[in-house]
N, CA, C and O atoms as a Tripos MOL2 file, in Angstrom:
@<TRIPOS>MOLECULE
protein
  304   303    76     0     0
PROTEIN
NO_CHARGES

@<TRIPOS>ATOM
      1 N         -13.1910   15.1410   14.9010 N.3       1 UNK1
      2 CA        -14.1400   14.2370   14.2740 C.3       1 UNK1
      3 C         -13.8250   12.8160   14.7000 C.2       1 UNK1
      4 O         -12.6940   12.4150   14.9740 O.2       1 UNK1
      5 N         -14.9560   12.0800   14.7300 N.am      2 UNK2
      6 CA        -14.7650   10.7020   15.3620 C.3       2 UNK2
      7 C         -15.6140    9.6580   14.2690 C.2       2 UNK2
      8 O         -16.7510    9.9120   13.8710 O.2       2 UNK2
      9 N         -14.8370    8.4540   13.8770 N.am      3 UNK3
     10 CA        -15.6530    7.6400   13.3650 C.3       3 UNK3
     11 C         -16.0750    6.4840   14.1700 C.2       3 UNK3
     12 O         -15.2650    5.8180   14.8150 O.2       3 UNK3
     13 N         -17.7180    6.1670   14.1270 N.am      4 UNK4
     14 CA        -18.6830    5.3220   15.2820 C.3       4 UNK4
     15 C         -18.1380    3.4440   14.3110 C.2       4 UNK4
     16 O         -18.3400    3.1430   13.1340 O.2       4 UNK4
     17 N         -17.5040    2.6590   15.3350 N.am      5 UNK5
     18 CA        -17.5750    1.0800   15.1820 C.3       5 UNK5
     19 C         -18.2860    0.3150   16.3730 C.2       5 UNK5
     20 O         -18.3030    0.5180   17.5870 O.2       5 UNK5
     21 N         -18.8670   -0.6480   15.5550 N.am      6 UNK6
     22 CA        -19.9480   -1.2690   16.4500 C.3       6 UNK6
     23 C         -19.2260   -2.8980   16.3910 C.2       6 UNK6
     24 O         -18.2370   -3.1070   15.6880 O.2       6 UNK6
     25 N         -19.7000   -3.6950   17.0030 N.am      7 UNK7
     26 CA        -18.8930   -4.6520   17.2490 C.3       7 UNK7
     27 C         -19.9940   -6.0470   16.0790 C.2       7 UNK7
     28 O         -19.5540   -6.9390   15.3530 O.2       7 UNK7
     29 N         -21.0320   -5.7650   16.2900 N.am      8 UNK8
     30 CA        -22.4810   -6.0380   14.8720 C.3       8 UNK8
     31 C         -23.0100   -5.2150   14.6840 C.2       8 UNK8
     32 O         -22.8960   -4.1420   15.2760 O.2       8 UNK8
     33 N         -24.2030   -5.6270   13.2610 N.am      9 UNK9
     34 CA        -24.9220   -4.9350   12.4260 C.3       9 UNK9
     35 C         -26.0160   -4.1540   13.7410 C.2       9 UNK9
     36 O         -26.2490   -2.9670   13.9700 O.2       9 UNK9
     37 N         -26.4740   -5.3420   14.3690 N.am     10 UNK10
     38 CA        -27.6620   -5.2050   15.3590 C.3      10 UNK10
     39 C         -27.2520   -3.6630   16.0780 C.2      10 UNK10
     40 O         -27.9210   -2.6460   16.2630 O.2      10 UNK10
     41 N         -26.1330   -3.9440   16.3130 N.am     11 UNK11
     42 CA        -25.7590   -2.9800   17.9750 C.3      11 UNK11
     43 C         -25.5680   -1.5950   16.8810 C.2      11 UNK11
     44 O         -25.7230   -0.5710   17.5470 O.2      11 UNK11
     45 N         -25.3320   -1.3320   15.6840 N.am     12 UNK12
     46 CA        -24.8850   -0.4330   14.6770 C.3      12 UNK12
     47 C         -26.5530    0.2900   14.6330 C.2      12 UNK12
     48 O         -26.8700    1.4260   14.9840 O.2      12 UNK12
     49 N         -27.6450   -1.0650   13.9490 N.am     13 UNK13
     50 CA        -28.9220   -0.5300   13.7870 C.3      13 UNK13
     51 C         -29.7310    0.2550   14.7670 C.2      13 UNK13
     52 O         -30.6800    0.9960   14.5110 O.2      13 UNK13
     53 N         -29.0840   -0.0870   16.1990 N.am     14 UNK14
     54 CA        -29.9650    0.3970   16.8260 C.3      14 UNK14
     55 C         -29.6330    2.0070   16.7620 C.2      14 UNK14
     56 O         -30.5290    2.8350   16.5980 O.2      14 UNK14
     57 N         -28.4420    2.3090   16.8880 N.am     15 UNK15
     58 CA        -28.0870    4.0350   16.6170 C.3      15 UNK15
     59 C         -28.5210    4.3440   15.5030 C.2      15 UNK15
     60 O         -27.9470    5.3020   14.9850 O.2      15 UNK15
     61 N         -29.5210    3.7750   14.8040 N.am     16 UNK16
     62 CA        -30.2250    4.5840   13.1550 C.3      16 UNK16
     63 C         -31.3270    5.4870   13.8170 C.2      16 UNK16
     64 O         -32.4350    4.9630   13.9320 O.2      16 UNK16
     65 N         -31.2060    6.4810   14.1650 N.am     17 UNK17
     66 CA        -32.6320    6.9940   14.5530 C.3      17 UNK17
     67 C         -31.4290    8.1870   14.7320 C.2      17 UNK17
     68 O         -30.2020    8.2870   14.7700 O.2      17 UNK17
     69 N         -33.0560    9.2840   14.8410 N.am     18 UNK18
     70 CA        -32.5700   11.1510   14.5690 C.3      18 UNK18
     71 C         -31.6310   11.3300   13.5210 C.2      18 UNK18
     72 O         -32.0830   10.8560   12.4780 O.2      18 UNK18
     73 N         -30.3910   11.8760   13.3700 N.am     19 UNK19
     74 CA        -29.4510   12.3720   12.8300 C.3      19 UNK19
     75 C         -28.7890   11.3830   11.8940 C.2      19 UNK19
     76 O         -28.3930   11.5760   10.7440 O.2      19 UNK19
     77 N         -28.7460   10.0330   12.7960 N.am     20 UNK20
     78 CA        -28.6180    8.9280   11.6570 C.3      20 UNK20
     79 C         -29.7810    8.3260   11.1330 C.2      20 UNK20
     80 O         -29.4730    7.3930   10.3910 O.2      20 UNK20
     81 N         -30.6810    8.4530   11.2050 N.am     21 UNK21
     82 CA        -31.8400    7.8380   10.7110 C.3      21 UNK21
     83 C         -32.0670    7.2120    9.5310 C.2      21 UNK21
     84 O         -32.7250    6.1720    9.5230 O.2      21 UNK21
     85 N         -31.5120    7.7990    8.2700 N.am     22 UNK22
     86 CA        -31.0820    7.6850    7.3050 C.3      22 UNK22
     87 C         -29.8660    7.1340    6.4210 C.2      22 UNK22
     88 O         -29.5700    7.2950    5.2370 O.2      22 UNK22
     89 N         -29.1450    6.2550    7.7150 N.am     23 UNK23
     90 CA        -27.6720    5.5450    7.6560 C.3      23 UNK23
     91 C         -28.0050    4.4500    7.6310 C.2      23 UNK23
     92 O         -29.1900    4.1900    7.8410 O.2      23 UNK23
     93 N         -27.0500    3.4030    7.3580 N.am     24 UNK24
     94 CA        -27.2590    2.0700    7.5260 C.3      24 UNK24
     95 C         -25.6380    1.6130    7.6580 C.2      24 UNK24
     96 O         -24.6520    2.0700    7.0790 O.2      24 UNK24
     97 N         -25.7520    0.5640    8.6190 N.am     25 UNK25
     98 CA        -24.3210    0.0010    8.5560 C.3      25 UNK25
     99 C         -23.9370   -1.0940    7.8010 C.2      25 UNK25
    100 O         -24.6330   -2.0420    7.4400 O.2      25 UNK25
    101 N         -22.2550   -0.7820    7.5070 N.am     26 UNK26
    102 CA        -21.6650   -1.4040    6.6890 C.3      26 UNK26
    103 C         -20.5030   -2.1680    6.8960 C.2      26 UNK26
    104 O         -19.4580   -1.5800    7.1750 O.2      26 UNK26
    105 N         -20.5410   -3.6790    6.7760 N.am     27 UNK27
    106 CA        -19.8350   -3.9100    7.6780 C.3      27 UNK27
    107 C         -18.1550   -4.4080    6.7280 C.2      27 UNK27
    108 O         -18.1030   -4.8260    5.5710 O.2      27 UNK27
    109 N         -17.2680   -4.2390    7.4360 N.am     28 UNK28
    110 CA        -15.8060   -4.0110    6.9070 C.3      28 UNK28
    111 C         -15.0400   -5.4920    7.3120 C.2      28 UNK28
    112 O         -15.3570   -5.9550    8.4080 O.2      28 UNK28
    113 N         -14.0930   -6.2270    6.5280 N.am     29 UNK29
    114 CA        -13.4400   -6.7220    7.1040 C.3      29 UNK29
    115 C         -12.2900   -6.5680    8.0310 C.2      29 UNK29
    116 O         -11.6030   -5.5920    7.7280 O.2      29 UNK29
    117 N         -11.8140   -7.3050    9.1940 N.am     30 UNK30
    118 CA        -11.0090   -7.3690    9.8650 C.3      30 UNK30
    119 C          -9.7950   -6.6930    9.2010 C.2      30 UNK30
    120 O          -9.4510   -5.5760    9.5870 O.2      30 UNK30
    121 N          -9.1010   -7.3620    8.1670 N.am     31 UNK31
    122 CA         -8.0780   -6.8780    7.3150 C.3      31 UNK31
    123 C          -8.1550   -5.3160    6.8110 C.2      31 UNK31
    124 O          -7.3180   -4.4260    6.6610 O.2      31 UNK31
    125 N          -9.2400   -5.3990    6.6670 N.am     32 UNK32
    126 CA         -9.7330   -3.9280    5.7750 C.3      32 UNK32
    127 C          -9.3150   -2.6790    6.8280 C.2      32 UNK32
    128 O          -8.7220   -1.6540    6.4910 O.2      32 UNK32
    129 N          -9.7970   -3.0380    8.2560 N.am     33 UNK33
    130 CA         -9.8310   -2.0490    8.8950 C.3      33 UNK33
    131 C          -8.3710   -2.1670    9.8550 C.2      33 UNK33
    132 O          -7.7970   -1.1870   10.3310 O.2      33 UNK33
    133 N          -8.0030   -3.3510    9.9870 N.am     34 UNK34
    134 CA         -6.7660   -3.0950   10.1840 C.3      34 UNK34
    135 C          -5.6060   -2.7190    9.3490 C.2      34 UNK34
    136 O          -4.5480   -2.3400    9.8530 O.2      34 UNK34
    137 N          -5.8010   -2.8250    8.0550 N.am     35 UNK35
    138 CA         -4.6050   -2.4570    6.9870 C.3      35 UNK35
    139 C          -5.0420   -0.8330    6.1150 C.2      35 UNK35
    140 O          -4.3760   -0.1930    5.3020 O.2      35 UNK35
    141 N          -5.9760   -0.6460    6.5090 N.am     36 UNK36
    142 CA         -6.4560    0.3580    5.6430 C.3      36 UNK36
    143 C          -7.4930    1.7730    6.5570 C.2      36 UNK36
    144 O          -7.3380    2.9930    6.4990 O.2      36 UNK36
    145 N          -8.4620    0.9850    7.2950 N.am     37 UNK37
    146 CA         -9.0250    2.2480    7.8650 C.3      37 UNK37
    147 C          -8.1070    3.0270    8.9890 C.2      37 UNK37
    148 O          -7.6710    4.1780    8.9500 O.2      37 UNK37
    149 N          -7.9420    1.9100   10.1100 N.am     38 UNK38
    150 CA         -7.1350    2.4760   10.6200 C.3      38 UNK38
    151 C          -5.6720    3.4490   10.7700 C.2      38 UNK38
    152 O          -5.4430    4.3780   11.5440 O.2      38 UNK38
    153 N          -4.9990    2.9710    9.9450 N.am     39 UNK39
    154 CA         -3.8790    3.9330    9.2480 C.3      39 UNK39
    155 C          -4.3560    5.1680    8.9970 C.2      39 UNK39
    156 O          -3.9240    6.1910    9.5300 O.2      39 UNK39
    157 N          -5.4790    5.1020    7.9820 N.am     40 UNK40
    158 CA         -5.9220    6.2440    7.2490 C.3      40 UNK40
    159 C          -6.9370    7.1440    8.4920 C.2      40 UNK40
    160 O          -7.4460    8.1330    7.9640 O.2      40 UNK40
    161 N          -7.0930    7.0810    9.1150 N.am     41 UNK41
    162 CA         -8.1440    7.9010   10.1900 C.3      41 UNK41
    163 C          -6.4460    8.1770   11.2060 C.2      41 UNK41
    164 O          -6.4120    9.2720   11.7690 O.2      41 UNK41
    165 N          -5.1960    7.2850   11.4080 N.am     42 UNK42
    166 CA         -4.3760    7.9190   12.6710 C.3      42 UNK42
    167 C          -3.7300    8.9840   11.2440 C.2      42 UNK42
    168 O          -3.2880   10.0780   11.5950 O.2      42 UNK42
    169 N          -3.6980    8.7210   10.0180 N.am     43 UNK43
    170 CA         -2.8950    9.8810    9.7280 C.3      43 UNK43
    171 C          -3.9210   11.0960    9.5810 C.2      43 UNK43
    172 O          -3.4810   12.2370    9.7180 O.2      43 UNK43
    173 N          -5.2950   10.8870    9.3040 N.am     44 UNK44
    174 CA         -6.2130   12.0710    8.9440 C.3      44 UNK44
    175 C          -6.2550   12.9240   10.1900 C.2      44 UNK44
    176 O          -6.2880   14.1380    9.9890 O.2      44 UNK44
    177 N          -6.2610   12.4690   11.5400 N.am     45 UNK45
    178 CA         -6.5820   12.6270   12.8520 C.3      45 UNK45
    179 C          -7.7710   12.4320   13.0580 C.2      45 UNK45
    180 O          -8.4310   13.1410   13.8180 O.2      45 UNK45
    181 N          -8.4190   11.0570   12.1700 N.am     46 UNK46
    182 CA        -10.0300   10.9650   13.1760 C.3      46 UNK46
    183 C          -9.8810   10.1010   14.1920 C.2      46 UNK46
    184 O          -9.0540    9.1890   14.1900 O.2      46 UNK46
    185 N         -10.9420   10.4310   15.4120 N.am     47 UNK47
    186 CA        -10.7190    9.3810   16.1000 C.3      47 UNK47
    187 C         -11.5090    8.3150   15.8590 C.2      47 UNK47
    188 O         -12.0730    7.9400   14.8310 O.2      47 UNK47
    189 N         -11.4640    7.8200   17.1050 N.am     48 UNK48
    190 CA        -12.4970    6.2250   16.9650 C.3      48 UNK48
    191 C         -13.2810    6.4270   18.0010 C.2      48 UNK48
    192 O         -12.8890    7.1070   18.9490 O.2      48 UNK48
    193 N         -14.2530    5.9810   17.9770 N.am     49 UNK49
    194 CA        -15.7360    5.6810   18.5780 C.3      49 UNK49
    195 C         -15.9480    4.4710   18.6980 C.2      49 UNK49
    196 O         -16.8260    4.0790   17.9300 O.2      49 UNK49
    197 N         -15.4540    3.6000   19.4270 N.am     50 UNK50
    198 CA        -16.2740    2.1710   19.8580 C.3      50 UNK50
    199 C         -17.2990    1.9050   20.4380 C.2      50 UNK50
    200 O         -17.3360    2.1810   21.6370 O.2      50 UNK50
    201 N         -18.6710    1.1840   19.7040 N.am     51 UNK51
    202 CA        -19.5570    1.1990   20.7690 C.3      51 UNK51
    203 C         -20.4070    2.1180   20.8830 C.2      51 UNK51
    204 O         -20.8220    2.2980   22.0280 O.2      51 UNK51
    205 N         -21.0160    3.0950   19.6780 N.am     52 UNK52
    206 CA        -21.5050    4.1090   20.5890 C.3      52 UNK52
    207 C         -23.3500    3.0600   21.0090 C.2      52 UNK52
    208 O         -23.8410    2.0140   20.5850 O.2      52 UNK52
    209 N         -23.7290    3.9910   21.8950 N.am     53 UNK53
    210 CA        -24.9370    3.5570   22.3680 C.3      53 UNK53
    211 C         -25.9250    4.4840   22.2800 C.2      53 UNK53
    212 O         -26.9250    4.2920   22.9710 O.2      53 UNK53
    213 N         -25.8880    5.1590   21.7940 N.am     54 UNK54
    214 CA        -26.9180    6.9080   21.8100 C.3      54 UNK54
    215 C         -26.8100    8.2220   22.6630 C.2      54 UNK54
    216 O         -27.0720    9.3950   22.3990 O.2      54 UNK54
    217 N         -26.1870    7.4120   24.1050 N.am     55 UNK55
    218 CA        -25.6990    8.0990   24.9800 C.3      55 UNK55
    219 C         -23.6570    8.7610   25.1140 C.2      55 UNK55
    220 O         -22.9880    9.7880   25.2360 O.2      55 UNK55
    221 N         -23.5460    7.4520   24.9920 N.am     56 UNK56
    222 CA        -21.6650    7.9170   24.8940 C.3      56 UNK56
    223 C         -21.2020    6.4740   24.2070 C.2      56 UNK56
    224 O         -21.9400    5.6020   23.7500 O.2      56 UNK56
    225 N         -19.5160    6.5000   24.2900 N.am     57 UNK57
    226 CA        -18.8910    5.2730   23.7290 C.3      57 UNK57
    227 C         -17.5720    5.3480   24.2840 C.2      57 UNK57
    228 O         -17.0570    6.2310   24.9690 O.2      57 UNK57
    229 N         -17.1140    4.2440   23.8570 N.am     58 UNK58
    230 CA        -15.6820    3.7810   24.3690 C.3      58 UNK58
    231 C         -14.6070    4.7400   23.3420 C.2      58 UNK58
    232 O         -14.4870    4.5870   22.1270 O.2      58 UNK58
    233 N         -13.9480    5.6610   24.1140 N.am     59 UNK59
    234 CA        -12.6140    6.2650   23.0440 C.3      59 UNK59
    235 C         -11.6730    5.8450   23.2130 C.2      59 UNK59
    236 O         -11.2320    5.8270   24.3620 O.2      59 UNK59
    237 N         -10.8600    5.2610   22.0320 N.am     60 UNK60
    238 CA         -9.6860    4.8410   22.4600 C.3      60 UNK60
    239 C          -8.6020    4.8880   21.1860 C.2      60 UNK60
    240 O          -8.7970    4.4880   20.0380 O.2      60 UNK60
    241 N          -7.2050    5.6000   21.8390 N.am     61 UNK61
    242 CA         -6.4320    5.7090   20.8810 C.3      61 UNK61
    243 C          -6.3650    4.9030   19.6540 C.2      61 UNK61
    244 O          -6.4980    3.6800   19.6970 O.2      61 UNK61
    245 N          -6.2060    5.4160   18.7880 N.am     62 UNK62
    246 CA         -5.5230    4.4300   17.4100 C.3      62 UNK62
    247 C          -4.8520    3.3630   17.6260 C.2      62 UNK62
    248 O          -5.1360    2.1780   17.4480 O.2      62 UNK62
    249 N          -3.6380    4.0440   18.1550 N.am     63 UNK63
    250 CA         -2.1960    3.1040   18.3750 C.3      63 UNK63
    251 C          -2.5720    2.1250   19.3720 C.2      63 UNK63
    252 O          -1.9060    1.1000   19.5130 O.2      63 UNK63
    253 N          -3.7140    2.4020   20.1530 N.am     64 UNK64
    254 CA         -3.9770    1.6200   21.6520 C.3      64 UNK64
    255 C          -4.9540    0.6740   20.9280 C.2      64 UNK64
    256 O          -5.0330   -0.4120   21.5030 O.2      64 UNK64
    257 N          -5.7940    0.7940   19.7190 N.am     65 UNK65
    258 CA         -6.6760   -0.7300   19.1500 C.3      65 UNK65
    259 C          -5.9340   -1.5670   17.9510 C.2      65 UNK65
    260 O          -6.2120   -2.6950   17.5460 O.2      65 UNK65
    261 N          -5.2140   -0.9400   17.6400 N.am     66 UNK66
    262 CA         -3.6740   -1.3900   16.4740 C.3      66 UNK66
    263 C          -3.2290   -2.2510   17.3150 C.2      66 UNK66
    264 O          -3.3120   -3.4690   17.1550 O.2      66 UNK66
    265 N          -2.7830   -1.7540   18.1610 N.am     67 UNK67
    266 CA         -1.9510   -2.6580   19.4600 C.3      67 UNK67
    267 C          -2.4990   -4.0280   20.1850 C.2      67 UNK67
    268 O          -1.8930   -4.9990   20.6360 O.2      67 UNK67
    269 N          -3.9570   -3.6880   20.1060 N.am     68 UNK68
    270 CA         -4.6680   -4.6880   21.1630 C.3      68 UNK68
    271 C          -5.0750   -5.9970   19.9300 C.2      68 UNK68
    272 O          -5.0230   -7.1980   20.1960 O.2      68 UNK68
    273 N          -5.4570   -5.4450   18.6300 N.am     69 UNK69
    274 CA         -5.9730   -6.1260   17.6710 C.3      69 UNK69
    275 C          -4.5980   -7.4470   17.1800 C.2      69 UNK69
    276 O          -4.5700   -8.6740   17.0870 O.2      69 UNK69
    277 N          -4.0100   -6.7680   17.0560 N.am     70 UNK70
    278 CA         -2.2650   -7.2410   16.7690 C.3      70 UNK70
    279 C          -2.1850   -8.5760   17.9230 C.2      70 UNK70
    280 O          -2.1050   -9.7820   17.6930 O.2      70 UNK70
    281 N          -2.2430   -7.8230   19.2640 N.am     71 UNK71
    282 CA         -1.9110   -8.9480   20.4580 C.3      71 UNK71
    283 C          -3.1570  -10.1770   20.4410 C.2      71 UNK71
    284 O          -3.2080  -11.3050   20.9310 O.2      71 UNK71
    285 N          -3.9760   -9.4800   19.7440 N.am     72 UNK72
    286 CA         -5.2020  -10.9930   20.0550 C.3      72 UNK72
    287 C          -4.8590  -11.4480   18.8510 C.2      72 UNK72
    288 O          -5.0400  -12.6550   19.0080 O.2      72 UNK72
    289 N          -4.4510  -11.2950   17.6520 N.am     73 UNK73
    290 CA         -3.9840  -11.9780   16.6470 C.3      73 UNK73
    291 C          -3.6240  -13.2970   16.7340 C.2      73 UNK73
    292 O          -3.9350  -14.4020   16.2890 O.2      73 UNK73
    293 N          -2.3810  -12.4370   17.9290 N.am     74 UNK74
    294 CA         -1.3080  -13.5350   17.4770 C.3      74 UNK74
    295 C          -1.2250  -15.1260   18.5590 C.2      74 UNK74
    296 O          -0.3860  -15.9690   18.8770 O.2      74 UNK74
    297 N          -3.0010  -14.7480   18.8670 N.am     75 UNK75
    298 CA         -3.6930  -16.0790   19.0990 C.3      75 UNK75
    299 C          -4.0580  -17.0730   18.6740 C.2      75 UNK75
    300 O          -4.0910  -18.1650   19.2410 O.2      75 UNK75
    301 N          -4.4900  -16.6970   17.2340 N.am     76 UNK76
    302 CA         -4.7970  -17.4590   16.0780 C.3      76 UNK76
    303 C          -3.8500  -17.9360   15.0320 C.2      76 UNK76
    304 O          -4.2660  -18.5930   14.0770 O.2      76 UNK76
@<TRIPOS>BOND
     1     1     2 1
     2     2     3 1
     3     3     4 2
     4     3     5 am
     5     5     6 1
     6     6     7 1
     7     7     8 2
     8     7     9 am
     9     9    10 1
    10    10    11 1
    11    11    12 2
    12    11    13 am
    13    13    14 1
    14    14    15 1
    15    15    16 2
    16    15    17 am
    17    17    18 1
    18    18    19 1
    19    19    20 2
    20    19    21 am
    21    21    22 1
    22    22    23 1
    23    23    24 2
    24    23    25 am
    25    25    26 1
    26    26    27 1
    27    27    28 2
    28    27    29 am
    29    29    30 1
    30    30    31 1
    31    31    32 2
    32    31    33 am
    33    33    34 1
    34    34    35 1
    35    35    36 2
    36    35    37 am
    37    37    38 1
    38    38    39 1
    39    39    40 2
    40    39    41 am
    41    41    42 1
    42    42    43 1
    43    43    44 2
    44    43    45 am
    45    45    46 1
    46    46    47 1
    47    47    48 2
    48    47    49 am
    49    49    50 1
    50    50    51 1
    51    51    52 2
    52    51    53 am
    53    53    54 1
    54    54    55 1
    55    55    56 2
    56    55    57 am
    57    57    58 1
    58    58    59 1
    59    59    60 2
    60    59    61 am
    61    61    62 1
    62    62    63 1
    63    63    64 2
    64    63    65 am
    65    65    66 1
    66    66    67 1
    67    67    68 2
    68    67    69 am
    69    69    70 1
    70    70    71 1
    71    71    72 2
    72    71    73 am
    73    73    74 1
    74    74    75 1
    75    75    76 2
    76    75    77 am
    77    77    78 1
    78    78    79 1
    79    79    80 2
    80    79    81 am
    81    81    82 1
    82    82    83 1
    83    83    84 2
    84    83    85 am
    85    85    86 1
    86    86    87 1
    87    87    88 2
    88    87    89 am
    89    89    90 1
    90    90    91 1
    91    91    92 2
    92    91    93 am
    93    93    94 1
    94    94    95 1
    95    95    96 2
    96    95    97 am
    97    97    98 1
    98    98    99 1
    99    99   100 2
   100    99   101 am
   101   101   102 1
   102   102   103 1
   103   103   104 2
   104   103   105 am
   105   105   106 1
   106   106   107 1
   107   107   108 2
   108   107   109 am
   109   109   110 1
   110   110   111 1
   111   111   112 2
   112   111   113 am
   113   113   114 1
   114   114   115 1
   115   115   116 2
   116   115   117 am
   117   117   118 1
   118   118   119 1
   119   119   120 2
   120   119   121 am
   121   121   122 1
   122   122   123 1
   123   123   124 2
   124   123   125 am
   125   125   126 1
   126   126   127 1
   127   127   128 2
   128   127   129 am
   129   129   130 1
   130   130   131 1
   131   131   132 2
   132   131   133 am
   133   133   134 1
   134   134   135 1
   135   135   136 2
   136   135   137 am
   137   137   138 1
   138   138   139 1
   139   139   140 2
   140   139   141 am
   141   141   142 1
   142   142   143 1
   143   143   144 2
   144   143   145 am
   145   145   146 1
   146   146   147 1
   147   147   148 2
   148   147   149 am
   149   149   150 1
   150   150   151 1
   151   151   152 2
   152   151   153 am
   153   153   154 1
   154   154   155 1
   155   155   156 2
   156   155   157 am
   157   157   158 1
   158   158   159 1
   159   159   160 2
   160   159   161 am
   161   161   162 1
   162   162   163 1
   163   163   164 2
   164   163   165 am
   165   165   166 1
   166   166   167 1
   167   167   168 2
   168   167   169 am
   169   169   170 1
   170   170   171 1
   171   171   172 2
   172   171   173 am
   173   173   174 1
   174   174   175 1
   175   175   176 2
   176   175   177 am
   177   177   178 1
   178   178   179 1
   179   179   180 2
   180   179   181 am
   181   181   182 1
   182   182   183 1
   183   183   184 2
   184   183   185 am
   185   185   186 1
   186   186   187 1
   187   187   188 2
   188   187   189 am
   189   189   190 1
   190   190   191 1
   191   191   192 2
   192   191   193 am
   193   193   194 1
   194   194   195 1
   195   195   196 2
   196   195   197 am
   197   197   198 1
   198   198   199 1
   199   199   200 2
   200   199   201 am
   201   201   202 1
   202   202   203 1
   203   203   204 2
   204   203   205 am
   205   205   206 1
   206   206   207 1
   207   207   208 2
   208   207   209 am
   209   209   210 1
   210   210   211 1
   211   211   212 2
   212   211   213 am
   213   213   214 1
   214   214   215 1
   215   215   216 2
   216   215   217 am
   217   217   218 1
   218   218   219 1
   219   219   220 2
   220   219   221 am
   221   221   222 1
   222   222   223 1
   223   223   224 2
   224   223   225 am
   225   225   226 1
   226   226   227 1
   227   227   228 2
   228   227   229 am
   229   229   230 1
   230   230   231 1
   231   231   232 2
   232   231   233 am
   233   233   234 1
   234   234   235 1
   235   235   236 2
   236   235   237 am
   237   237   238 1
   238   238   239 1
   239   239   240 2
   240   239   241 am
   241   241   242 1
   242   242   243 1
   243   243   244 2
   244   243   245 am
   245   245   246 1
   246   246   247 1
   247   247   248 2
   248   247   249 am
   249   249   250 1
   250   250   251 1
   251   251   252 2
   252   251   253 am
   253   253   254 1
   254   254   255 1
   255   255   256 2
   256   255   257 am
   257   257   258 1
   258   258   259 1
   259   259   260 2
   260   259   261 am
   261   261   262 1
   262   262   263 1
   263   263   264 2
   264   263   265 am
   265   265   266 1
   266   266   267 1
   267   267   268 2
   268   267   269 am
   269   269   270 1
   270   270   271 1
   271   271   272 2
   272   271   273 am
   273   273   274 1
   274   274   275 1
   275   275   276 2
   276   275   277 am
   277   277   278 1
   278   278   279 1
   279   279   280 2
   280   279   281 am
   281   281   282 1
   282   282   283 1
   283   283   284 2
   284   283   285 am
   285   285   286 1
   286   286   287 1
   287   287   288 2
   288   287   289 am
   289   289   290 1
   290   290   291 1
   291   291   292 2
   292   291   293 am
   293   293   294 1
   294   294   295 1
   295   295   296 2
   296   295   297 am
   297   297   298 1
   298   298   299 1
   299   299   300 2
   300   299   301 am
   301   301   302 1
   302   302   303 1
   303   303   304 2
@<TRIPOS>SUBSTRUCTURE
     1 UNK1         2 RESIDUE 1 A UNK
     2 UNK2         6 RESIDUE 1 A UNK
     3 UNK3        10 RESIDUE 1 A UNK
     4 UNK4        14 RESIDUE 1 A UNK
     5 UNK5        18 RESIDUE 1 A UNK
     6 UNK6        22 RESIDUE 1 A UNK
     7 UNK7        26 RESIDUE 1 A UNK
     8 UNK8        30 RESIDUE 1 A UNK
     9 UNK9        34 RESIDUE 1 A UNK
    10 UNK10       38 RESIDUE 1 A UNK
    11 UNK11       42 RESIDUE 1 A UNK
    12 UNK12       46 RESIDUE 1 A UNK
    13 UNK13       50 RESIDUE 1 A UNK
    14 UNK14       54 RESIDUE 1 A UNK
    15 UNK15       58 RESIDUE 1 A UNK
    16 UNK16       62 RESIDUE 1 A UNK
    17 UNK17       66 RESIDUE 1 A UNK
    18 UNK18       70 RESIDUE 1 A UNK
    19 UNK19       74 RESIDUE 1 A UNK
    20 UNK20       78 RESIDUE 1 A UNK
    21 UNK21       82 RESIDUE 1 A UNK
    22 UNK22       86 RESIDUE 1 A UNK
    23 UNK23       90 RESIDUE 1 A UNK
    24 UNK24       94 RESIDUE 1 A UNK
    25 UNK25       98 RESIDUE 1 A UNK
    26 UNK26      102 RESIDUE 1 A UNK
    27 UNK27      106 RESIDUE 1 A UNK
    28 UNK28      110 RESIDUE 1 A UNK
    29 UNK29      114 RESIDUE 1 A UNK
    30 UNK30      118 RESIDUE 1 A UNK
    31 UNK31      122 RESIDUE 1 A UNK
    32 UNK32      126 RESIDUE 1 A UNK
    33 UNK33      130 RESIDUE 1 A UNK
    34 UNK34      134 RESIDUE 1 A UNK
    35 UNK35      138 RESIDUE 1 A UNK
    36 UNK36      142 RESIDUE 1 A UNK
    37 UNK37      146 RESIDUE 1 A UNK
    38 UNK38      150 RESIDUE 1 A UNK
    39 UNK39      154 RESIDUE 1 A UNK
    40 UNK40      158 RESIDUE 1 A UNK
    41 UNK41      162 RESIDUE 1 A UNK
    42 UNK42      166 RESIDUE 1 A UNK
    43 UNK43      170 RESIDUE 1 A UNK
    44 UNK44      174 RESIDUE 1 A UNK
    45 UNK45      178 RESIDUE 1 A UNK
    46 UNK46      182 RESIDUE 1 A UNK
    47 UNK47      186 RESIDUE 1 A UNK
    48 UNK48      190 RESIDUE 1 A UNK
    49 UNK49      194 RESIDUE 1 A UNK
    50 UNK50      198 RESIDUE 1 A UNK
    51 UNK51      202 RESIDUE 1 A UNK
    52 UNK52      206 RESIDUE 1 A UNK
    53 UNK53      210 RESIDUE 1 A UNK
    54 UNK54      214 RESIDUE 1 A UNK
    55 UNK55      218 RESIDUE 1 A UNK
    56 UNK56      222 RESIDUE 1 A UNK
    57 UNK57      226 RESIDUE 1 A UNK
    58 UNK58      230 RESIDUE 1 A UNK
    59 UNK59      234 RESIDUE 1 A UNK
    60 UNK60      238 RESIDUE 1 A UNK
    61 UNK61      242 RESIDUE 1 A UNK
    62 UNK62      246 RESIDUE 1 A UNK
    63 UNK63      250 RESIDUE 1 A UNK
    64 UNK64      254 RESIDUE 1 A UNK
    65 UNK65      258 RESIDUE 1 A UNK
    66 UNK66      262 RESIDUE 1 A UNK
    67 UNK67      266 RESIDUE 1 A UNK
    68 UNK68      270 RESIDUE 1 A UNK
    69 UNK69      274 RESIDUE 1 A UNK
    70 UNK70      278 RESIDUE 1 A UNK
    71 UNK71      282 RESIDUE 1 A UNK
    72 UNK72      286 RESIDUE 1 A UNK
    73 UNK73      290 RESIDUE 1 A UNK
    74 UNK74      294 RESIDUE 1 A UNK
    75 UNK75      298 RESIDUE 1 A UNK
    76 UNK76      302 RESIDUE 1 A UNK
């Protein structure tokens, strides 16, 4: 199982059609999903879905957007 993140609402809305048709996106804070979703999906084993577009999306490890999120952090 994979959970779909979109980077905005826009790019989220446009995957509302067929199967999601009936979804709407919700959008999470930074903190939220770094202190809380993420943890909880590497221990459940879901993956991640970045990006989907209707066609495919970006997969990418847990530990590998933990990692990347962390390093652009510590920009700010």
């Amino acid at each position: 199982m994979q959970l779909h993140f979109w980077p905005t609402e826009g790019h989220a809305k446009q995957c509302s059609i067929e199967k999601w048709k009936s979804t709407y996106p919700e959008s999470i804070s930074l903190e939220d999903f770094v202190e809380n979703w993420l943890p909880g999906m590497l221990r459940d084993k879901v993956g991640i879905s970045i990006f989907n577009n209707n066609i495919d999306s970006v997969l990418i490890p847990i530990s590998q957007v933990l990692s990347d999120i962390e390093d652009e952090l510590e920009h700010y």
